[in-house]
Structure formats: C-alpha cells, structure tokens
C-alpha positions in Angstrom: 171.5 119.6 85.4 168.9 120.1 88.0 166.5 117.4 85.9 169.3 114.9 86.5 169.3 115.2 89.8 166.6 112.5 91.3 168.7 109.8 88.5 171.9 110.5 90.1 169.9 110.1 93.6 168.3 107.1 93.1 171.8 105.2 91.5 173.3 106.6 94.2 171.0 104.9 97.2 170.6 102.0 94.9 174.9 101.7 95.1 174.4 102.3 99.1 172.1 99.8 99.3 174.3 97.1 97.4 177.2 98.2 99.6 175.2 98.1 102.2 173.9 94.4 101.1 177.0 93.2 100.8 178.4 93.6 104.2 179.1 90.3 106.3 176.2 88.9 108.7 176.7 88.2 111.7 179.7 85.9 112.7 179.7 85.0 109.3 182.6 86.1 107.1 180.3 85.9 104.0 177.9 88.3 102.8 173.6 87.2 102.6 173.3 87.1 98.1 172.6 90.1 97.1 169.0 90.4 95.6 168.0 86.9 97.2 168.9 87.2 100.8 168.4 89.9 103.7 170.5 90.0 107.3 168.2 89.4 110.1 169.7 89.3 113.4 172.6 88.3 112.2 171.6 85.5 110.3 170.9 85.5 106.6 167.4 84.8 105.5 166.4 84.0 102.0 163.5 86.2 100.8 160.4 84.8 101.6 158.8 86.0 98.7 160.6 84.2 95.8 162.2 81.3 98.0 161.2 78.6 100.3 164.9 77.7 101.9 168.6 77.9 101.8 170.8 79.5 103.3 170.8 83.0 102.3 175.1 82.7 101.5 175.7 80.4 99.4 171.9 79.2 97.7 168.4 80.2 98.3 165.7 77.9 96.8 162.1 77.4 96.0 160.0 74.6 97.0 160.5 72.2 93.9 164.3 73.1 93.4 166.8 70.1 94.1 170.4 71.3 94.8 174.1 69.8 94.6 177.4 71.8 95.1 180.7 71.8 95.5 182.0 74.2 97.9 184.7 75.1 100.2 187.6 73.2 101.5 186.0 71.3 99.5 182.6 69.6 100.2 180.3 67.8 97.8 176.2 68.0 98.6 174.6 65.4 96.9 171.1 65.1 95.9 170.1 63.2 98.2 171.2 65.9 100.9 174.7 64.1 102.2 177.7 65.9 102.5 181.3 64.4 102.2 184.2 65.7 102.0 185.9 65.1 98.7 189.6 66.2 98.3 189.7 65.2 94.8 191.9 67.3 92.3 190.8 65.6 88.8 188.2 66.5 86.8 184.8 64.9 87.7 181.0 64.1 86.1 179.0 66.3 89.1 175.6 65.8 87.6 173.6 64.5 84.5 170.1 65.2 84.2 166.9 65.2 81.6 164.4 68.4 81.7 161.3 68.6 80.2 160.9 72.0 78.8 158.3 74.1 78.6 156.9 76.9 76.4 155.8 80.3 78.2 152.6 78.7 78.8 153.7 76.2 80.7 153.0 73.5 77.9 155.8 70.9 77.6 157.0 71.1 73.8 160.6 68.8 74.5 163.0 67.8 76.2 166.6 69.0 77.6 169.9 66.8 78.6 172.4 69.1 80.7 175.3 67.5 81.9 177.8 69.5 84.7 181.5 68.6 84.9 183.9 70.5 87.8 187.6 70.5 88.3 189.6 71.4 91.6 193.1 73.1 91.8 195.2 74.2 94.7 196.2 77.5 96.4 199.1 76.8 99.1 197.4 73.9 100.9 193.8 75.0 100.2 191.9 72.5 97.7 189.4 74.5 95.7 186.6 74.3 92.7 188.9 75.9 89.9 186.1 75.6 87.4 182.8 74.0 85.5 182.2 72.4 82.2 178.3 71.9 81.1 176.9 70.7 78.2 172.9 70.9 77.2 171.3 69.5 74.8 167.9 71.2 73.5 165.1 68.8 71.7 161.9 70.0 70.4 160.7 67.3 68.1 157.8 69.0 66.4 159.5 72.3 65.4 162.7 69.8 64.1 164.8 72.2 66.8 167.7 70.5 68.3 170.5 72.6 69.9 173.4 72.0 71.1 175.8 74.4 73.4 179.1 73.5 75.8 180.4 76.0 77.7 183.0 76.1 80.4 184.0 78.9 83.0 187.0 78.9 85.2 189.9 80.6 87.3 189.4 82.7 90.3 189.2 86.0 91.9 192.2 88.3 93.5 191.3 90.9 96.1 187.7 90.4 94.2 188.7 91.1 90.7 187.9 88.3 88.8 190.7 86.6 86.7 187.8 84.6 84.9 188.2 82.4 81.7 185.1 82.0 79.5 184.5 79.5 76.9 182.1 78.0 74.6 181.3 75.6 72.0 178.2 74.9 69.6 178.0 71.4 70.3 176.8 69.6 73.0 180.3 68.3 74.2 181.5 68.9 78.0 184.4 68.1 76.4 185.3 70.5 74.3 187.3 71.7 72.3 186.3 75.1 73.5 187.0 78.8 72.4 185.8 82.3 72.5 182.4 81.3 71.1 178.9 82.9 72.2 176.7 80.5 73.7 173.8 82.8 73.6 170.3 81.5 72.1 167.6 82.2 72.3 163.8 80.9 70.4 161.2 84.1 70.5 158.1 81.6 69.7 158.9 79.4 72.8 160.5 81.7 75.1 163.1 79.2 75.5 166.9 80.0 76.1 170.6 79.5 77.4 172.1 82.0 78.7 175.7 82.6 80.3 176.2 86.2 82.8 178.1 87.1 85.7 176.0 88.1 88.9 178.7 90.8 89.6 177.4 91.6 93.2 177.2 88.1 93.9 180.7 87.3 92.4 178.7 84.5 90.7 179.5 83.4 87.2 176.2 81.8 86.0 174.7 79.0 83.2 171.0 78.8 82.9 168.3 77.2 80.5 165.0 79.0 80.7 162.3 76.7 79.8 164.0 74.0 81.4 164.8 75.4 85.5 168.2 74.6 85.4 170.6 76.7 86.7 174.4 76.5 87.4 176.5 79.2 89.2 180.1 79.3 90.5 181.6 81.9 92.7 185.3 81.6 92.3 187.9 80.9 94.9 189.8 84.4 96.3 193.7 83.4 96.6 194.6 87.0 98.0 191.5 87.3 100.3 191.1 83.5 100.9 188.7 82.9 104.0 188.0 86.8 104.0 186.6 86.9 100.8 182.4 88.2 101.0 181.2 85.2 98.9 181.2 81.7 100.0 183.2 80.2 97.3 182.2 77.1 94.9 180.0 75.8 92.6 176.0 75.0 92.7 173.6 73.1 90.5 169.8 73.6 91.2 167.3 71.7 89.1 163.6 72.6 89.4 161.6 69.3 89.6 158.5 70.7 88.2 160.3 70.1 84.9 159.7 66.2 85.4 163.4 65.7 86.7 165.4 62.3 85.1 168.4 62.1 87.2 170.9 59.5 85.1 173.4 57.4 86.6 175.7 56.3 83.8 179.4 57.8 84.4 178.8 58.0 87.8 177.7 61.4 88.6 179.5 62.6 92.3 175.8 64.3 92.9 174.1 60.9 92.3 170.3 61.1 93.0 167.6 62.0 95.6 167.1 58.3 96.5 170.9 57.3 96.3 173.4 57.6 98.9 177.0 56.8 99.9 176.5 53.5 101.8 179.7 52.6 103.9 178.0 49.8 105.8 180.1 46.5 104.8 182.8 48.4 103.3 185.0 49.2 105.9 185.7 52.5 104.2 184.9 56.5 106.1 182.4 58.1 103.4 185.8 60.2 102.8 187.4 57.3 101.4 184.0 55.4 100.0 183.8 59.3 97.6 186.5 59.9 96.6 186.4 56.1 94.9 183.6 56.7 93.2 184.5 59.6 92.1 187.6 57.9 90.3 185.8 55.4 88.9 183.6 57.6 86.9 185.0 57.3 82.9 185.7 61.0 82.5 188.1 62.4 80.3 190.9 64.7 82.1 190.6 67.7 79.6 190.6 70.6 82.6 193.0 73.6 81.7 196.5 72.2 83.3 195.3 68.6 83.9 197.7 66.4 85.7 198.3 63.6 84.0 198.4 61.5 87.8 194.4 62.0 87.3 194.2 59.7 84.5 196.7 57.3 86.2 194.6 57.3 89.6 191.2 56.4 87.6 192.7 52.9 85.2 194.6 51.8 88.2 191.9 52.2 90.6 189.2 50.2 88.4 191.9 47.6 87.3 194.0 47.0 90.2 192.8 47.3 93.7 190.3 44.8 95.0 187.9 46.2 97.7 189.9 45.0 100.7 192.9 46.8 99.4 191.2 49.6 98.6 190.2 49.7 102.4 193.4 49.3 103.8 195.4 51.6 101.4 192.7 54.5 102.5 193.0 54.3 106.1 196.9 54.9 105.3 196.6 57.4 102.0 193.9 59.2 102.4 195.7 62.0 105.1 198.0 62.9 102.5 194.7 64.7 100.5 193.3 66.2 103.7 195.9 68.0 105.5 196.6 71.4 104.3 199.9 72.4 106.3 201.6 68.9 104.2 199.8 69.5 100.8 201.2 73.4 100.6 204.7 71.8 101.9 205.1 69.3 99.5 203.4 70.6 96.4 204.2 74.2 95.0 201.6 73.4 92.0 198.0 74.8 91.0 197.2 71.5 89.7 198.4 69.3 92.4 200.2 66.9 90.6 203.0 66.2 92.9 200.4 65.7 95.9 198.2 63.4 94.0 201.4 61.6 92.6 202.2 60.6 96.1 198.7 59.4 96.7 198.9 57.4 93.8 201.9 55.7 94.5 200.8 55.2 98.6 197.5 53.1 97.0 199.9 51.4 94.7 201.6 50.2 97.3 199.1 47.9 98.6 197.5 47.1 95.5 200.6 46.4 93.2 204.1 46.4 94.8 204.1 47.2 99.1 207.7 48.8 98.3 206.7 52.0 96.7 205.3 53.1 100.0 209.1 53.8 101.2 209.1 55.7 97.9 206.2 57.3 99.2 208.3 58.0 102.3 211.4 59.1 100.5 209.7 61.6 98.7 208.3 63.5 101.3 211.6 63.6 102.9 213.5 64.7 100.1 210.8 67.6 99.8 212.0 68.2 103.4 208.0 67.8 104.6 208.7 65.0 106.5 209.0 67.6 109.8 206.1 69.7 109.4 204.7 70.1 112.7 201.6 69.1 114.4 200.3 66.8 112.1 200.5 63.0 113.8 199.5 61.1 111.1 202.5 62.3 109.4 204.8 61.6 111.8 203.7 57.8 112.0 203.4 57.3 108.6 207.4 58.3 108.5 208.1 55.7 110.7 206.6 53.1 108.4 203.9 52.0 110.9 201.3 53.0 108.4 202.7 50.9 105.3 201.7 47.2 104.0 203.1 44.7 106.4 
C-alpha cells in the first residue's frame, strides 16, 4: 500500500487541479478550456505557449489557424471574421474545404476534402446547435490510398451528462445513412489519421484529421443548466492554413471565405435577414434526426418564388417571429421547431405568393393563444395587421 501512495497523490492533485480549472472566470459564466486556457485576472487567457489568440472559452488558436462557429443564441462566425446572427432551424452546408496533407515530415503526399454540415433545434424559446455532420475525403495518389469517412455527432447535455448520439459511415457522405460504425483510421507509414473523442473536461465532442490540421469540436447545448452551464455551448471549425487551405463555394457554405462577406449594401436587407437567405438557398438535403419537413418547403419556395424586393419587405415583417424567444417557446412546444418555422414560412409566402396567408399567420398565433405575450412590440403590431402586405 505505502508504494501506491505518491499515485494516488498525484491523481488526486491532478483531479484538484481540473476542478480547480474548471471553475468560472471572472464575470463570465463559462469556464477558461481546460488544458488550453488559464484564468488571469479574471479573464481567460489562451496559453501562450501552444496558441497565438482566442478567447480562452470557447477556442484558442495558433497563428495560421482560420476559425468558423456556430455558437450560442445562435451566432455564425464566418471566415472572414463577421458575426450574424442566424436563427435558422434547418440543416445547413457550414463549411467545405481542400487540405493538403502532409506526412510526419512535413512532405505533402495528397490531398483531403472535409466538408461540415450543422443542424439547430429548440429548447423552450432558446435556438441552439443540436448537432454536426462532416464528411472527409482522404487522397494519396502514389500509394493508390483513398479513404473515405462520414460521421455525425449530436444531442445535448442535462445537468452535464451528456445525452450524445454518435454515428459513422465509411463513405465520404455528410449525408448518410449513418450507424454505429467506427470511424477510426489510421496509416502507420504516413502518420496520417481521423479520429473521433470526447474532450470530457471540455464537454467537447471532437472530429480531427491529422496530417491535414483540421479540426471540428462541438460542446452541446445544457437544457437543465442552460446559461449556467461551464462550457460556452456550440460548434467550431478551425482549419490550419499551412495545409495550403482551398476554401470552395459551391452549396453555399454559411462560413463562406476569408475574402467573402455578407454585403447588405443595395439590398435593403439587416445582415440578419441577408443570412439567413443564404443560408436557405444552399441545396442541402434535410436529413438531420427529426427534420421538419417546413425546412425543405422554406428552401424551393425561397429560390423559386420571392424576387429580391419581396424578399426585403417580407423580412422586415417575418423575421421577429425567429428572434424572439418569449413568442417562439409560446407558440412552439417542439425540439425541431416546425410549428415556428411553419409560421415563418407562411408570413414570407404572404408577400411573395398570396398577401392573405398573413391573416393565417395572424390566426394562428391567436389560436395558440400567443397573441398576448407581453412585452414584445413587434408582436403586438404585427396583430393589428400593420405589418402585413398592403
């Protein structure tokens, strides 16, 4: 026993200094990442050592990573270092990118093509990232070694335990089908490998390609401890450039790329509004656990009926009906949002089809008896009709 002694010490400081780790900084709710970030007056700070920015909550960074997320209540990051908002509850192309990859001398022996899908859900009012689909594609031409791997992780945490589905699939699909497949590989003679883990202090469910510097990680939402959970909920891609980054653009990837923006001048639209159109117009396939089928309506109407002016008028009157939590937890009992993006649907339709479905619009939310919820103005004016086609 007594020669077991300094093991059981040292677990138990290294468990004290986790704990310790993993207490909130500062006015923050969140805890600094464990392993990447250290509490210094009461700011987190991402360790200098290893990382060159970030901030120490929800990413740290080194100098040649690029990073995109979607986090929050929610908010997208692109590329290109804009945030929106982007109250979108269908599934959605994030990012597509080509990596060069490397051997473990650093020599470049191929290629890899990773592509990162995400999917939002909804607790009460609370819009969250319910989950991630990525797909990778390995290429090594001179060995004849071509791999392909899909995985996708989702669900959430409650009171921190995590209620976590993992899947995979051997092809390179984002689309599945997926199942209870290992996604594991990995090639001894190049040192090149995909890998899928959970960062348990971290509460970080985690997709990487070594050889490649991509790495995906997503922290699920908390529906018991909500905005007191330790980890800053959502979902982060960081691609290291020194891997000869190719950002692509086809399917219309939210991220978009370092040199590519959301422009709203001339469009008369909020960035809000300009988002979440892009986002519909991407040609993605609504295969998310519990897709509602108002996802796949939103995205053939949007390309085939609305013309940009209507577009901009139907937004300035719609769009609330996305953004305010108090009416979306009133109105829609769902996870998936279907009833809330229904009415959204319909309130666009309304000015690019037929200006009568807005009173349907109307209707509705009185029927659900939300037409009273308190404190929220737009609400109130829309039920007077002000706010529909005239």
């Amino acid at each position: 026993m007594a020669g077991r002694k300094p093991t059981y010490l040292l677990a138990t400081l290294s468990l004290l200094f986790v704990a310790a780790s993993a207490a909130p900084c500062g006015s923050s709710p969140f805890q600094c990442l464990v392993g990447e970030a250290t509490c210094k007056s009461g700011t987190c700070v991402c360790d200098n050592d290893n990382f060159e920015g970030g901030d120490g909550v929800f990413f740290c960074r080194k100098r040649d990573d690029q990073v995109a997320w979607l986090r929050l209540d929610p908010e997208l990051r692109t590329f290109s270092n804009q945030t929106v908002k982007l109250p979108n509850l269908c599934r959605v192309l994030v990012a597509h990118v080509f990596q060069n990859l490397k051997d473990k001398l650093g020599n470049t022996i191929g290629n890899i093509q990773v592509k990162v899908y995400a999917y939002q859900a909804k607790h009460r009012g609370k819009i969250y990232v319910h989950g991630f689909d990525a797909a990778t594609l390995i290429s090594v031409q001179a060995l004849g070694l071509y791999v392909g791997r899909g995985v996708r992780v989702y669900g959430t945490l409650e009171d921190g335990n995590p209620k976590i589905t993992r899947q995979g699939s051997l092809t390179f699909s984002g689309d599945g089908p997926f199942g209870d497949v290992d996604v594991s590989f990995e090639n001894s003679f190049t040192g090149v490998g995909i890998r899928r883990f959970r960062d348990a202090p971290n509460f970080r469910e985690i997709f990487e390609v070594s050889g490649a510097g991509v790495t995906i990680s997503f922290v699920p939402y908390d529906t018991v401890l909500r905005g007191a959970q330790p980890c800053m909920p959502g979902l982060l891609i960081k691609v290291d450039s020194k891997f000869k980054t190719t950002f692509q653009t086809a399917g219309n990837p939210i991220a978009r790329t370092p040199d590519v923006t959301y422009d709203i001048r001339g469009t008369g639209l909020s960035m809000e509004a300009l988002a979440l159109e892009f986002s519909y117009n991407g040609p993605v396939s609504q295969t998310q656990p519990d897709p509602p089928g108002e996802c796949s309506d939103i995205q053939s109407f949007i390309q085939a009926e609305c013309t940009a002016e209507q577009y901009r008028r139907a937004s300035s009157s719609c769009l609330w009906l996305l953004q305010e939590p108090r009416f979306v937890r009133c109105v829609d009992a769902s996870r998936n949002g279907a009833k809330v993006q229904g009415l959204y649907n319909t309130c666009l339709k309304s000015f690019c089809w037929e200006a009568a479905m807005c009173s349907k619009v109307m209707a509705d939310i009185a029927g659900a008896g939300c037409d009273k919820v308190r404190d929220i103005p737009v609400l109130a004016r829309f039920m007077t009709g002000a706010m529909c086609p005239q």
